[in-house]
C-alpha positions in Angstrom: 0.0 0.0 0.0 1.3 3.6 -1.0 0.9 6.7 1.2 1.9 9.8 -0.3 2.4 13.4 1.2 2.6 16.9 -0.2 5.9 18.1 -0.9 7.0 22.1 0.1 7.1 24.1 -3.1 10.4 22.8 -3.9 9.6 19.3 -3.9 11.3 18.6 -0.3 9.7 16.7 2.5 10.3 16.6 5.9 11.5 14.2 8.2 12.5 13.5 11.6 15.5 12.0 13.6 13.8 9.4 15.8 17.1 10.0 18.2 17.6 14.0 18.5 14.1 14.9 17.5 15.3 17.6 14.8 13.8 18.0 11.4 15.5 18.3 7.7 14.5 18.3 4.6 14.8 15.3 1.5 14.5 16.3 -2.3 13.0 12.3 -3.2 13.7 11.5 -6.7 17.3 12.6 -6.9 20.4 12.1 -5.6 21.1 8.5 -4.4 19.0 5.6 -5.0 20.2 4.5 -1.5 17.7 4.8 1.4 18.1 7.3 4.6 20.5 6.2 7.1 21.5 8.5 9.0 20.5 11.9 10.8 22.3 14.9 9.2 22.7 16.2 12.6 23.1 13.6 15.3 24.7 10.8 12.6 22.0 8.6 13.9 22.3 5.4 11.7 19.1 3.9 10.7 16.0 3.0 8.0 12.4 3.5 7.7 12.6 5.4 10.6 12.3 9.0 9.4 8.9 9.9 9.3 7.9 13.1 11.6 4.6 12.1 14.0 2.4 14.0 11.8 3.2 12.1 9.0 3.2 8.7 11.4 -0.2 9.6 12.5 -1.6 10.2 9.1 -0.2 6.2 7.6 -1.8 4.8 11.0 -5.1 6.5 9.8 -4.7 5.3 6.4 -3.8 1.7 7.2 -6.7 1.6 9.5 -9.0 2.7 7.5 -7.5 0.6 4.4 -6.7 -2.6 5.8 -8.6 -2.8 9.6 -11.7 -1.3 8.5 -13.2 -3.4 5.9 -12.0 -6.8 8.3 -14.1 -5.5 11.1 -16.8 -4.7 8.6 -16.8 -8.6 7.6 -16.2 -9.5 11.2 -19.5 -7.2 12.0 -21.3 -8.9 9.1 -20.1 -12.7 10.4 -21.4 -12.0 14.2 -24.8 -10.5 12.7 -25.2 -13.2 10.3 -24.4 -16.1 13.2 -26.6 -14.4 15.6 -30.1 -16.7 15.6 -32.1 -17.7 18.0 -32.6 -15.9 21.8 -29.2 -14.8 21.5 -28.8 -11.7 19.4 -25.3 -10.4 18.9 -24.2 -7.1 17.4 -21.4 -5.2 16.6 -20.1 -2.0 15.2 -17.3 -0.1 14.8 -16.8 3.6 14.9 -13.2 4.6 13.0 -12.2 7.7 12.2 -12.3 9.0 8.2 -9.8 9.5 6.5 -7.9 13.2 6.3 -6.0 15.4 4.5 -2.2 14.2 5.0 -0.2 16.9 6.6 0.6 20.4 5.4 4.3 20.8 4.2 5.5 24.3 4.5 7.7 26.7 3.2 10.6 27.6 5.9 13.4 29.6 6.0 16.0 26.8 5.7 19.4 26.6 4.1 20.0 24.0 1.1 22.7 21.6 1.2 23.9 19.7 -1.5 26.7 16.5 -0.1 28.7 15.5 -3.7 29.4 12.2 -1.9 26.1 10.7 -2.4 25.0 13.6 -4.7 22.1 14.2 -2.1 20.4 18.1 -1.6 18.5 18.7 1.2 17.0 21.5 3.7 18.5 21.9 7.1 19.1 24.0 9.9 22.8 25.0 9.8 25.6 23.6 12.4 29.0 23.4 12.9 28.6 19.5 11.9 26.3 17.7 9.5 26.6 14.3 7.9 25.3 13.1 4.3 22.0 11.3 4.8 23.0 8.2 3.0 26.4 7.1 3.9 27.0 9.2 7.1 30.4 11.2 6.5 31.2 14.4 8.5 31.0 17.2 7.3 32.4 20.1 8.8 30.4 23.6 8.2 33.4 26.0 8.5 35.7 24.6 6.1 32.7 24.5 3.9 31.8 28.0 4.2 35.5 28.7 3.7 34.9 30.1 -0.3 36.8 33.4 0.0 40.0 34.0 -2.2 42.8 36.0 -0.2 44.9 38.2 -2.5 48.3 38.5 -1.0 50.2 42.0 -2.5 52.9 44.6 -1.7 51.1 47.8 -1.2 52.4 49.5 -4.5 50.8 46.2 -6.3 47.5 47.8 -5.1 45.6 49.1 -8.0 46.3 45.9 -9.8 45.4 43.8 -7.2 41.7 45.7 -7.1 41.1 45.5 -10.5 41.6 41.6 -10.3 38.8 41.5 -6.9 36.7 43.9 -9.1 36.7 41.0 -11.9 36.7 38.4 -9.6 33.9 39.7 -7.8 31.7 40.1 -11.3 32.4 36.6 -12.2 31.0 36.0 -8.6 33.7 34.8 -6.2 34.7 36.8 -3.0 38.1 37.9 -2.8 39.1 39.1 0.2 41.6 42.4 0.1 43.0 43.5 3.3 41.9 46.9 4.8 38.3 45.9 2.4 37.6 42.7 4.5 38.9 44.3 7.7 36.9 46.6 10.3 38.3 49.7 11.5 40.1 48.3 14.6 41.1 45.1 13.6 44.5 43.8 14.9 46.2 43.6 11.3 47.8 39.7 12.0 44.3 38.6 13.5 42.9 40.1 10.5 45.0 38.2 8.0 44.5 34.6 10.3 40.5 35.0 9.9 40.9 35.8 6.4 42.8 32.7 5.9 40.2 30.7 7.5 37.5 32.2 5.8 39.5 31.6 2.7 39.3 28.6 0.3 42.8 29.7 -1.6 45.2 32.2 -1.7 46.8 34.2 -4.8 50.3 35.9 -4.6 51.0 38.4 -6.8 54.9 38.4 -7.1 56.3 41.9 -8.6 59.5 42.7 -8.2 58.3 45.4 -5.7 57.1 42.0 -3.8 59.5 41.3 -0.9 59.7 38.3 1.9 59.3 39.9 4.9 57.2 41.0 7.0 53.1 40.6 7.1 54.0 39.0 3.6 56.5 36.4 5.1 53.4 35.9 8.1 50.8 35.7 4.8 52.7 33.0 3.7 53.0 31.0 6.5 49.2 31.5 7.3 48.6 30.0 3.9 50.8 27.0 4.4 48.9 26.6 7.4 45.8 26.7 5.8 46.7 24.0 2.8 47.6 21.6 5.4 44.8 21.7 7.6 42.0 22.1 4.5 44.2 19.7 2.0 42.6 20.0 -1.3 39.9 22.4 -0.2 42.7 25.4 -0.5 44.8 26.2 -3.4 48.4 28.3 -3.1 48.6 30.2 -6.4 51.8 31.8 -7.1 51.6 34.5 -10.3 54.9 35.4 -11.0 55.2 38.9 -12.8 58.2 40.9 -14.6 58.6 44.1 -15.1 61.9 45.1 -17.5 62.2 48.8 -15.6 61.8 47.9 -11.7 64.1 44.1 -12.8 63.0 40.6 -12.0 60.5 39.0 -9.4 61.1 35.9 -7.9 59.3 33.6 -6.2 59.7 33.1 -2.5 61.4 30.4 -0.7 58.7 29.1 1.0 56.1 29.2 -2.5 58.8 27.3 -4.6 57.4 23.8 -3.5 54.0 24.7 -4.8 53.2 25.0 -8.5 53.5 28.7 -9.5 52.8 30.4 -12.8 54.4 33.4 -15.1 51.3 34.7 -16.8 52.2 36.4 -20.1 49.1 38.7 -19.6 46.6 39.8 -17.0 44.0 37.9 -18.6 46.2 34.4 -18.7 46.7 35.6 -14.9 43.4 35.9 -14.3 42.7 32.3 -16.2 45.1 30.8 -14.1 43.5 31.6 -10.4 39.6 30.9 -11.9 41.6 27.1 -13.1 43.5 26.6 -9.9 40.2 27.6 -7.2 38.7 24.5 -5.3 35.5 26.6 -5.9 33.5 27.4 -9.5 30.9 29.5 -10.1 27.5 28.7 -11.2 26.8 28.1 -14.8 26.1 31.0 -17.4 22.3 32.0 -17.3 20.1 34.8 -18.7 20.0 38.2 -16.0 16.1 38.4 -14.6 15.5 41.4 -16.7 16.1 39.7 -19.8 12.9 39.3 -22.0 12.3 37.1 -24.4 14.2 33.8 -23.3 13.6 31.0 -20.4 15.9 31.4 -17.6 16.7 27.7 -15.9 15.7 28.1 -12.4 17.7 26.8 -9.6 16.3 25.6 -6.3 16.1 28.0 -3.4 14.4 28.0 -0.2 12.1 30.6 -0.6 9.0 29.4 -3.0 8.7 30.5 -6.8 5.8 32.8 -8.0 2.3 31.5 -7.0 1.0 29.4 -9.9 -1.8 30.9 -12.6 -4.4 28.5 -10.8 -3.3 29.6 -7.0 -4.0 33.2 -8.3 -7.3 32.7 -9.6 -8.5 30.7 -6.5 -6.9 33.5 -4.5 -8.1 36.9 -6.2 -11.6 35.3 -6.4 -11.8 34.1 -2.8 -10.3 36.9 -1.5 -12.7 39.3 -3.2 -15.8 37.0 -2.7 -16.9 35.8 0.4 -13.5 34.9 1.7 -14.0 31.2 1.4 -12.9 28.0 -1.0 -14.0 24.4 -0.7 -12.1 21.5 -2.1 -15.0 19.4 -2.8 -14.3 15.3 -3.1 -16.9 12.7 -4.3 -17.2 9.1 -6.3 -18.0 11.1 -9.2 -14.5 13.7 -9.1 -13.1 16.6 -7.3 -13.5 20.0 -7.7 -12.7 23.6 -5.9 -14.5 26.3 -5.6 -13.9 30.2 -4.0 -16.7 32.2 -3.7 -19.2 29.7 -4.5 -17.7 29.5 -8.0 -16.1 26.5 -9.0 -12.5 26.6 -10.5 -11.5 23.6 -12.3 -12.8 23.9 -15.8 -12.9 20.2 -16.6 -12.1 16.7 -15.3 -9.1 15.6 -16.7 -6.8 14.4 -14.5 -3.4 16.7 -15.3 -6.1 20.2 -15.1 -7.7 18.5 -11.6 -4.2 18.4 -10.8 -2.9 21.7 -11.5 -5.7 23.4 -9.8 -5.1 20.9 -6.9 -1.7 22.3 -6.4 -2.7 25.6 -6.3 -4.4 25.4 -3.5 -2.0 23.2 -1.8 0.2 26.3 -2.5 -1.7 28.6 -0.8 -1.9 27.0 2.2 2.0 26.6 1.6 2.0 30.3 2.1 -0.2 30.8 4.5 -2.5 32.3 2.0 -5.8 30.3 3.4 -6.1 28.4 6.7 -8.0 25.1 6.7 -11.2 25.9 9.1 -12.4 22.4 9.2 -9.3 20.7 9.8 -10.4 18.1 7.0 -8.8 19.9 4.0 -12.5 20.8 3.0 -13.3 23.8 3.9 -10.6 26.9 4.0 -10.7 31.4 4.0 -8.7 33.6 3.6 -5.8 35.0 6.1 -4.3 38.0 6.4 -1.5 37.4 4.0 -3.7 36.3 1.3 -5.8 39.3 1.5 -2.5 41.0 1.2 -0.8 39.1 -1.2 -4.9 39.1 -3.1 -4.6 43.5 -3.1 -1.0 43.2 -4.3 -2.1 40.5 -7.3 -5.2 43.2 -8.0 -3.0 46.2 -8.3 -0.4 44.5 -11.0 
């Protein structure tokens, strides 16, 4: 027997560590074919155990109703049919319909995505989670390490900004200095938390480059750093020349890594985009672009209420206030304002319009006043949300 539940409007559905108690988030249908087995935040190990009480509560009504029900039906109908004589027996049993599975909705959780098992899912973010399939650690501050530190003699400066300037357009994060700093900031604390926060650092080697100092202390701090992150932080060495001020060389302690003499700025510039443990996302169209389809990446707030969740909406909201999601043999149908909605009965339009109002109470747009998914008006928000649709 199959029970399914509503999805949030990203197609994730909760569950619940039987062990800590704390919820997440699973995107079914991608990732791993492998089932849950462990708890991304206690590592609880475990299977067919992840179901939150509501959901628990809702496949105990449904197997009762599905598989109890009808044998106490033909156990009522045996005991009537024995029953002869002076002794009369009877029996009946009083269970519970059947109601609307729980509501999944939208909250403000970050999305993780584990390349070990290729799983995404939504979380509340700690120092510590583990992949939901095969349990490995994974530690949130070397994660959130995606900085690039530029390392540079002061008279390097302008060219140093121009590269963060590109960098930033192509949409990493370098971090420069007295730009990343607060007024006040010890200098050396500054540069160690800029390591850390850091998943690579660049060198820029000019002959006006010298090893001493803060840039003798920003090399050891970057050592440091590709020891204790491994492959999660890169050392990249450019190595320029100019013919007036003579010839750079590369430090001592840079000559074990790989270093490069770009020809150019934009070779340069090639070389730290190849050589960062971090990419950005792929080329897409900018939101004011008209004319084309822009792919559309998962996020945890919802997407823009569907055409069938505004109509339901504008009409209930500027009717009586109310919407029934009517359910017989014969079909289903919605209505708001005592007008019904779904304009025929095939099965992909029932379910389009069906989803629009799961949507809406998603958002909070229209509370369920029966408590049986039957009979629903309008909130606050809707009416908001209803006055915001009406004035576009």
């Amino acid at each position: 027997m199959n029970v399914s539940f509503p999805t949030d409007a990203d197609g994730f559905l909760s569950q619940q560590c039987p062990s800590c108690r704390q919820r997440f988030k699973v995107l079914f249908g991608q990732g791993s074919p492998e089932p849950i087995s462990h708890c991304p935040y206690c590592g609880h190990n475990g299977q067919e155990c992840w179901l939150t009480q509501e959901q628990n509560d809702y496949v105990t009504m449904v197997v009762t109703n599905k598989v109890i029900a009808p044998e106490l039906k033909k156990f009522e109908r045996e005991i009537k049919s024995a029953s002869k004589g002076f002794l009369t027996v009877n029996m009946e049993s009083d269970l519970p319909g059947i109601s609307q599975p729980p509501v999944e909705t939208n909250e403000d959780l970050d999305i993780l995505y584990f390349p070990c098992c290729k799983e995404t899912i939504k979380i509340n973010r700690q120092q510590y989670h583990f992949c939901i399939i095969c349990g490995v650690e994974i530690g949130m501050i070397v994660s959130d390490a995606k900085k690039v530190y530029l390392s540079h003699k002061s008279a390097d400066k302008p060219i140093v900004v121009d590269y963060k300037g590109t960098l930033e357009l192509l949409g990493f994060e370098p971090w420069l200095d007295e730009d990343a700093m607060p007024a006040g900031t010890t200098l050396e604390r500054g540069l160690i938390q800029g390591m850390k926060d850091s998943c690579g650092a660049v060198f820029f080697i000019t002959p006006s480059f010298e090893d001493e100092g803060y840039l003798k202390t920003e090399v050891d701090y970057a050592i440091q750093e590709k020891r204790r992150k491994g492959d999660k932080f890169a050392i990249i060495t450019l190595l320029f020349e100019c013919e007036e001020d003579g010839r750079a060389s590369v430090p001592d302690l840079l000559r074990p890594y790989v270093w490069k003499q770009p020809r150019t700025q934009l070779e340069a510039l090639r070389e730290i985009v190849r050589a960062l443990p971090v990419v950005v996302g792929k080329a897409d169209w900018r939101e004011e672009t008209e004319g084309v389809a822009k792919t559309q990446s998962v996020n945890s707030t919802a997407p823009e209420l569907s055409n069938e969740a505004k109509s339901i909406l504008i009409e209930a909201a500027f009717g009586n206030g109310v919407v029934m999601h009517i359910r017989t043999l014969g079909g289903e149908g919605i209505q708001a304002n005592s007008k019904g909605m779904i304009p025929n009965s095939d099965p992909r339009t029932v379910a389009l319009w069906r989803g629009g109002l799961e949507d809406l109470q998603h958002r909070n747009y229209i509370r369920d006043c029966g408590h049986k998914g039957e009979l629903f008006e309008v909130t606050r928000e809707g009416y908001e949300e209803a006055d915001r649709l009406n004035g576009q």
